[in-house]
KEFITOR-140437 format. One record per residue (C-alpha): residue in one letter; x, y, z. Coordinates in steps of 0.05 Angstrom, whole numbers, padded with zeros to 5 digits, always signed. Layout:
BEGIN
AXYZ ...
//
This chain:
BEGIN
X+03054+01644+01223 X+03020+01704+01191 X+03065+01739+01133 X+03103+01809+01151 X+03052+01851+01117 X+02991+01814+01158 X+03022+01821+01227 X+03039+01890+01212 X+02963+01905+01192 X+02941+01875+01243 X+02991+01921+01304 X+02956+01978+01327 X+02988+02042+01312 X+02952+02097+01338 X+02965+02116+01420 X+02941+02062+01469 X+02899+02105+01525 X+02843+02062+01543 X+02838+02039+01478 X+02869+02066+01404 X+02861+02137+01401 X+02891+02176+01351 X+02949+02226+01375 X+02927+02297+01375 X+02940+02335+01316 X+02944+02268+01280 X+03024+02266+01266 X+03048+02200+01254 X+03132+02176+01250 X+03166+02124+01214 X+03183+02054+01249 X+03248+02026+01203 X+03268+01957+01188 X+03340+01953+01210 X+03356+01898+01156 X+03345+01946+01101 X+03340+02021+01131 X+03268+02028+01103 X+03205+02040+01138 X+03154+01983+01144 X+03098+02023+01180 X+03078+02089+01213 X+03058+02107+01289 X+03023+02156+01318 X+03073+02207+01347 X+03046+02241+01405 X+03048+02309+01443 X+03049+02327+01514 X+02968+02330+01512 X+02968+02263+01496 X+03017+02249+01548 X+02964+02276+01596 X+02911+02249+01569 X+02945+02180+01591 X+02961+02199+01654 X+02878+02228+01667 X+02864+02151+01644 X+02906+02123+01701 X+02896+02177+01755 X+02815+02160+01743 X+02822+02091+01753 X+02885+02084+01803 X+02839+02078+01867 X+02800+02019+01831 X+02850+01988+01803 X+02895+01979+01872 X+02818+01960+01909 X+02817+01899+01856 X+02830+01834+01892 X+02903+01813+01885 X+02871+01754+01863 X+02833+01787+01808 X+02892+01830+01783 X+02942+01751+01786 X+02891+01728+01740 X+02894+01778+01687 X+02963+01776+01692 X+02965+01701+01682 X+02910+01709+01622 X+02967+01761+01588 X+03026+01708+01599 X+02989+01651+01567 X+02966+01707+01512 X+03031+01727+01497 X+03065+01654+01489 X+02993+01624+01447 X+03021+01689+01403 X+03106+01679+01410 X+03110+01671+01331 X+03087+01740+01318 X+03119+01766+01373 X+03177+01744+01348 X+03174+01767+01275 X+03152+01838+01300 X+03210+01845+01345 X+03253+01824+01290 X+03223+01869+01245 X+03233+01932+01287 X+03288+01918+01316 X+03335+01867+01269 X+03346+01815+01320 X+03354+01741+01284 X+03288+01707+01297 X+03318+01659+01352 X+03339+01716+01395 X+03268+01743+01384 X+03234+01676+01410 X+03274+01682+01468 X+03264+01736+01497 X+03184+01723+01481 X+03195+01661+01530 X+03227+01717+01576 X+03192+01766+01574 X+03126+01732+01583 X+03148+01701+01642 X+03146+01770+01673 X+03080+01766+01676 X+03071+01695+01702 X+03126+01709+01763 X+03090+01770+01782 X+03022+01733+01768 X+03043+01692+01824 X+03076+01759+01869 X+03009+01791+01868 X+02978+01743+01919 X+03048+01754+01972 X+03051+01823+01995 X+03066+01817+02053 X+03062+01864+02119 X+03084+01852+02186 X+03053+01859+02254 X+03090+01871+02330 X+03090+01890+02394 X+03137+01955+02401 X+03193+01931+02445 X+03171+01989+02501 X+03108+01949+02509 X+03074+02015+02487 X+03037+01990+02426 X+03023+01947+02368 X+03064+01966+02301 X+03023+01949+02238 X+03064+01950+02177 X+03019+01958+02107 X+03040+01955+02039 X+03008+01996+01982 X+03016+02017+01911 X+03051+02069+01900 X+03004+02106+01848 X+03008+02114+01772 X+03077+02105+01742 X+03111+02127+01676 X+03160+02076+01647 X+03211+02084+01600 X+03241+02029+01556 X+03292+02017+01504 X+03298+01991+01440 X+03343+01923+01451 X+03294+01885+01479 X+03219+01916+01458 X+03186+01867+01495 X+03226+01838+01556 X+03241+01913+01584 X+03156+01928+01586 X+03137+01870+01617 X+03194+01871+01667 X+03171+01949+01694 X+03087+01932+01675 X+03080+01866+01712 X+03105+01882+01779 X+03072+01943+01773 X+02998+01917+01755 X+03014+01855+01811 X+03027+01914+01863 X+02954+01945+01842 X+02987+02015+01807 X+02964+02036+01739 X+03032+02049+01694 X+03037+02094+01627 X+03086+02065+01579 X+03130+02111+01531 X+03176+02050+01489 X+03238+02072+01445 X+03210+02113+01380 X+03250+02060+01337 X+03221+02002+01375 X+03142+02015+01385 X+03100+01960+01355 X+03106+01912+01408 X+03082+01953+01458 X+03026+01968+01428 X+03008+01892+01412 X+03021+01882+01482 X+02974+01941+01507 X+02919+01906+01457 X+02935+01841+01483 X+02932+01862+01565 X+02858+01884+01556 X+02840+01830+01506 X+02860+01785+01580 X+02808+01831+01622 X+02861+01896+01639 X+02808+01948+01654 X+02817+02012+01602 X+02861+02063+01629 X+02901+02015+01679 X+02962+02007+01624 X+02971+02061+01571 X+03020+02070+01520 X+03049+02134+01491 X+03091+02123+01432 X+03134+02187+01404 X+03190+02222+01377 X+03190+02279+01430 X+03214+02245+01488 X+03233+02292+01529 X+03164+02335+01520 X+03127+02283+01536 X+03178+02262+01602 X+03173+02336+01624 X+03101+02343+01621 X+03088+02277+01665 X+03140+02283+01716 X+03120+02360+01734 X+03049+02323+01745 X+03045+02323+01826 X+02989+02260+01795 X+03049+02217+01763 X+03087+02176+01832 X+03138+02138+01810 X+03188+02135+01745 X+03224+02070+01720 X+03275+02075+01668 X+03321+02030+01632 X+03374+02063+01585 X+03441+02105+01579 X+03465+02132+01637 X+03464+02210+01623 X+03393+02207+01611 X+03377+02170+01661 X+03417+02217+01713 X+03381+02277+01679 X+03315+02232+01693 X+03335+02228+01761 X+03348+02309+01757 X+03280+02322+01736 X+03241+02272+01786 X+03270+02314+01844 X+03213+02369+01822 X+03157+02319+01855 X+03208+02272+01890 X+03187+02212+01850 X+03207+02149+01863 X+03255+02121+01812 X+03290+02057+01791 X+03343+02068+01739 X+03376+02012+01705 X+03421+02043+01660 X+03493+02038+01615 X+03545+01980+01635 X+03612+01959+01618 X+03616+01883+01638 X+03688+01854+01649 X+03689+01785+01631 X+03746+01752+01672 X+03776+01689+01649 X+03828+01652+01706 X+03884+01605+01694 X+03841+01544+01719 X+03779+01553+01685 X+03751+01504+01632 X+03769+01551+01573 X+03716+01507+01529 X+03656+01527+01583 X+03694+01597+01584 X+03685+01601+01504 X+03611+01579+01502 X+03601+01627+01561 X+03634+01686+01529 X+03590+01668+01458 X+03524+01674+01501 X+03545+01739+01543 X+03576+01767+01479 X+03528+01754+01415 X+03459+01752+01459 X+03415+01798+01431 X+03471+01817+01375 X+03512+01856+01431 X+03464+01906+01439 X+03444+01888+01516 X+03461+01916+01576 X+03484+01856+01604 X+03540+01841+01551 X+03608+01814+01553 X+03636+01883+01538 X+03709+01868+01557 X+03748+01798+01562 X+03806+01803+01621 X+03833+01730+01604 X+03897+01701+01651 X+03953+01708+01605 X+03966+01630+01615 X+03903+01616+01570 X+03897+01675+01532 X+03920+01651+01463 X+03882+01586+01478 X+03815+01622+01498 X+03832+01670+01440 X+03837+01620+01383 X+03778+01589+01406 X+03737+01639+01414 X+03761+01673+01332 X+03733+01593+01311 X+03665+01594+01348 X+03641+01665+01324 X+03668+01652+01248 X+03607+01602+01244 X+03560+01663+01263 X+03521+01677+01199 X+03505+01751+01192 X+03437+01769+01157 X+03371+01796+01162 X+03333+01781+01220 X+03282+01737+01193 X+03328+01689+01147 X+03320+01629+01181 X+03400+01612+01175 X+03415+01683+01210 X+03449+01682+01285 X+03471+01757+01282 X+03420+01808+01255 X+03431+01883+01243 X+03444+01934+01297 X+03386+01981+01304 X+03412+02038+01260 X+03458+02081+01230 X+03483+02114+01293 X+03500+02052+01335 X+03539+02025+01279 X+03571+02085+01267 X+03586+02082+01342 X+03616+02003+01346 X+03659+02025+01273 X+03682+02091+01318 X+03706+02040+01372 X+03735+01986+01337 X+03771+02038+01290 X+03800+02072+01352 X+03827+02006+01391 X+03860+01992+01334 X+03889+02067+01321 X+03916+02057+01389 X+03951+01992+01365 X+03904+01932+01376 X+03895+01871+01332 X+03836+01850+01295 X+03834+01773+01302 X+03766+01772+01266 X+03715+01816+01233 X+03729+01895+01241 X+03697+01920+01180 X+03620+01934+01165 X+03606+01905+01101 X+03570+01964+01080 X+03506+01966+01028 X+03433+01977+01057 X+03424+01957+01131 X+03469+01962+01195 X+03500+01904+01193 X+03579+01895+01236 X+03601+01829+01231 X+03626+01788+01293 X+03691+01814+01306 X+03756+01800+01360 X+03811+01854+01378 X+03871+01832+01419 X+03931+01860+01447 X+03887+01921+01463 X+03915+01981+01495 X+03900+01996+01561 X+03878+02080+01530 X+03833+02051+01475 X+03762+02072+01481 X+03721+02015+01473 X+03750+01988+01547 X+03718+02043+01576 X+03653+02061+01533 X+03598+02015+01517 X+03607+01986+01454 X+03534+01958+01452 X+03551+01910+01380 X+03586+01840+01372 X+03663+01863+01387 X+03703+01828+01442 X+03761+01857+01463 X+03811+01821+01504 X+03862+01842+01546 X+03911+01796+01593 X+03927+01796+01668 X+03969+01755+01707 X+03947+01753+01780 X+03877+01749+01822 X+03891+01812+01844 X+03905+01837+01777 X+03840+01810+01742 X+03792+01833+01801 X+03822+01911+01794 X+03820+01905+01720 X+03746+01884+01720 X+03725+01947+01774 X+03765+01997+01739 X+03701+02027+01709 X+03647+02073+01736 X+03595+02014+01720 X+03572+01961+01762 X+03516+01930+01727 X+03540+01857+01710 X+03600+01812+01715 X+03625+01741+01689 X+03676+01704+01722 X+03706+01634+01694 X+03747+01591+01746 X+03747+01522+01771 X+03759+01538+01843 X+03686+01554+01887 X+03730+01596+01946 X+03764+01638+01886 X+03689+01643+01855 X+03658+01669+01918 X+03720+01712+01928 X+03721+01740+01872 X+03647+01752+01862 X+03638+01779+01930 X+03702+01839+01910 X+03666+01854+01842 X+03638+01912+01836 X+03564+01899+01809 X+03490+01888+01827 X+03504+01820+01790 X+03550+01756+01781 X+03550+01708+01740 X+03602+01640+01763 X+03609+01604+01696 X+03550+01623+01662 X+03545+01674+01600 X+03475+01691+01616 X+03444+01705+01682 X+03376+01751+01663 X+03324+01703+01708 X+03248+01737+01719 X+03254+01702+01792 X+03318+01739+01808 X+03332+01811+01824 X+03365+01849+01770 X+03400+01920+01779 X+03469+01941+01788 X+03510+01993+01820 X+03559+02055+01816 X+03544+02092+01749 X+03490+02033+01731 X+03433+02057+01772 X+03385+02028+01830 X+03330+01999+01840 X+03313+01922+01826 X+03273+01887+01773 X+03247+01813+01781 X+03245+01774+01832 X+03210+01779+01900 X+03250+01858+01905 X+03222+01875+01840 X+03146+01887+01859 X+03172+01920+01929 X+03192+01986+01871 X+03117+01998+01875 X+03107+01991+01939 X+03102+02038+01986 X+03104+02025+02070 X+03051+02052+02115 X+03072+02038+02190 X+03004+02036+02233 X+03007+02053+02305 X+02953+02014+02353 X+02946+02021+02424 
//
């Protein structure tokens, strides 16, 4: 492995648009270590000319680019996949770098998110179209699928890699060009990635990526493009409803994948050991600061104080630390804000009368560090059941019937993700089938699979991501009529 200052030398930081161009009036930002607040490089910062520029890059080359054999484009795709695990070390460091994650969490989701690219590698080659004979014996209906045209997606800072390759595969596989604007606190990877796609053969303009502080200038000035066709976005749910505001103005299409608030539902029967090691995984992956996290623990109050002591002696071995310490399972949250936000929480719950079972307090000194941390007997009016919490805090409430734990786990506007812990498959289905959410998982804490379709419902968005419905969100259907 090269050393922190060599990887960072060698990351490009000017705009990716067909190659490293500088952004126009040569402003730059900071990119900050979250393990000690400081900056560890600078990035070009763009405006809504370069923003443009980007989107002339794709427009140019969009009617190429979706002419290319799906053969062709599979291979480049496969090239990148193999490029990106020969390179999962550095990978790794940079995302732990930029973002604080513990350098385990970081090689995962390099395994993860580079298999984005090898699933939709493989989707390129099955589009698939349909012919008939119309039913009135009128006709023949041909049904054709095409790409949609250039795209504009929008990722977050929790997983800097994962949520690119997730929106850019299935896009490239489908044959549309894509314009990538990552999280301003998260940018590097991108960029490596954008170097590494046409290092593989990516022709220039196909994938271009706009990093910046001005998001919203640069959002405005390619969604009022009647050029730009489609929008993906993964993030908080306001934005992404004033995303979906502003995409009425050319009727883009859109997939959102936005905020969630999973329930976490422990039954009387369930093996409370598999439940803890579940709840670990769906709690502490990625720190807490993923979508897809444990955000709320409704345990049957006949194993509550069982699942409850075991759960305070699992996550007192978590060692809290910089990123790239080698003993460290729980890195840094991203910055000030968010752990201003998880302190805001916890200190409300237990305002309102909750317990702290474990952690609760940010040690302070330089970083964002919040230490893994339990609240019980938490009042049904405390905040932190309703909001996001986005950081390593389980709360955990009790419930004493079926009926009880199913309308305690759907009593939010969310539907992105819930966990459910029982022994018994009819209760499993049940249950799963009267939860409220794109997404289920029966005793397992982590469900995130490239070959399955992730999205959820309600307040959480639309749209699908991974498996054989992901590349169908760059798709569009062209119905032929023949005599």
């Amino acid at each position: 492995m090269v050393s922190e200052r060599e990887l960072l030398d060698s990351v490009p930081t000017q705009l990716w648009i067909g190659g490293p161009v500088d952004a126009t009036g040569g402003a730059t930002f900071a990119v900050e270590n979250p393990a000690t607040g400081e900056p560890i490089t600078h990035v070009a910062d763009a405006t809504p000319e370069d923003a443009v520029r980007a989107l002339d890059a794709a427009a140019a080359v969009q009617a190429e680019w979706a002419a290319t054999p799906a053969r062709e484009r599979a291979e480049i795709l496969r090239a990148v996949y193999e490029a990106i695990v020969a390179r999962t070390e550095d990978f790794a460091l940079l995302m732990t770098l930029e973002m604080g994650k513990a350098l385990p969490e970081s090689r995962n989701e390099v395994r993860y998110g580079a298999e984005f690219f090898r699933w939709f590698s493989e989707e390129a080659v099955r589009v698939h179209g349909r012919y008939q004979s119309a039913p009135s014996g009128t006709g023949r209906i041909v049904v054709h699928k095409q790409p949609v045209g250039p795209c504009l997606a929008i990722t977050p800072w929790n997983f800097p890699l994962a949520m690119g390759t997730r929106k850019i595969g299935p896009a490239l596989a489908a044959g549309c060009t894509m314009i990538v604007k990552p999280a301003s606190a998260t940018p590097l990877t991108m960029l490596l990635l954008a170097r590494l796609c046409s290092e593989a053969g990516l022709p220039a303009g196909v994938l271009s990526v706009v990093t910046s502080k001005r998001s919203g200038a640069i959002t405005d000035a390619l969604v009022r493009d009647s050029r730009l066709r489609k929008l993906t976005f993964t993030g908080s749910t306001p934005v992404g409803k004033m995303l979906v505001e502003k995409s009425a103005h050319n009727l883009l299409r859109t997939s959102m994948e936005l905020g969630g608030n999973a329930p976490f539902v422990v039954f009387d029967d369930a093996d409370v050991d598999a439940a803890v090691a579940g709840a670990m995984l769906a709690k502490l992956r990625n720190g807490g600061e993923a979508c897809t996290a444990a955000n709320r623990f409704h345990v049957h109050n006949a194993v509550r104080a069982e699942f409850t002591e075991k759960l305070v002696t699992a996550m007192q071995a978590v060692k809290l630390g910089p990123g790239a310490d080698p003993e460290t399972t729980l890195g840094p949250l991203i910055n000030q804000e968010q752990l201003d936000t998880v302190s805001e929480l916890v200190d409300d719950a237990t305002a309102q009368g909750a317990t702290v079972a474990l952690g609760g307090k940010a040690p302070g000194g330089a970083g964002y560090y919040y230490p893994a941390t339990i609240l019980t007997e938490v009042p049904a009016g405390a905040r932190i059941l309703r909001e996001e919490v986005f950081g390593p805090v389980a709360p955990i409430v009790g419930f004493d019937t079926e009926e009880e734990g199913l309308a305690a786990a759907n009593d939010t506007e969310y539907g992105l993700v819930a966990y459910v812990y029982t022994r018994d498959l009819n209760r499993a289905l049940r249950v799963a089938e009267g939860l409220e959410s794109g997404m289920v998982g029966v005793n397992r804490g982590v469900i995130s699979d490239p070959a399955a379709p992730f999205g959820g419902v309600k307040e959480s968005g639309f749209g699908r991501e991974g498996g054989y419905e992901g590349i169908d969100e760059y798709l569009s259907t062209k119905y032929i009529a023949l005599p």
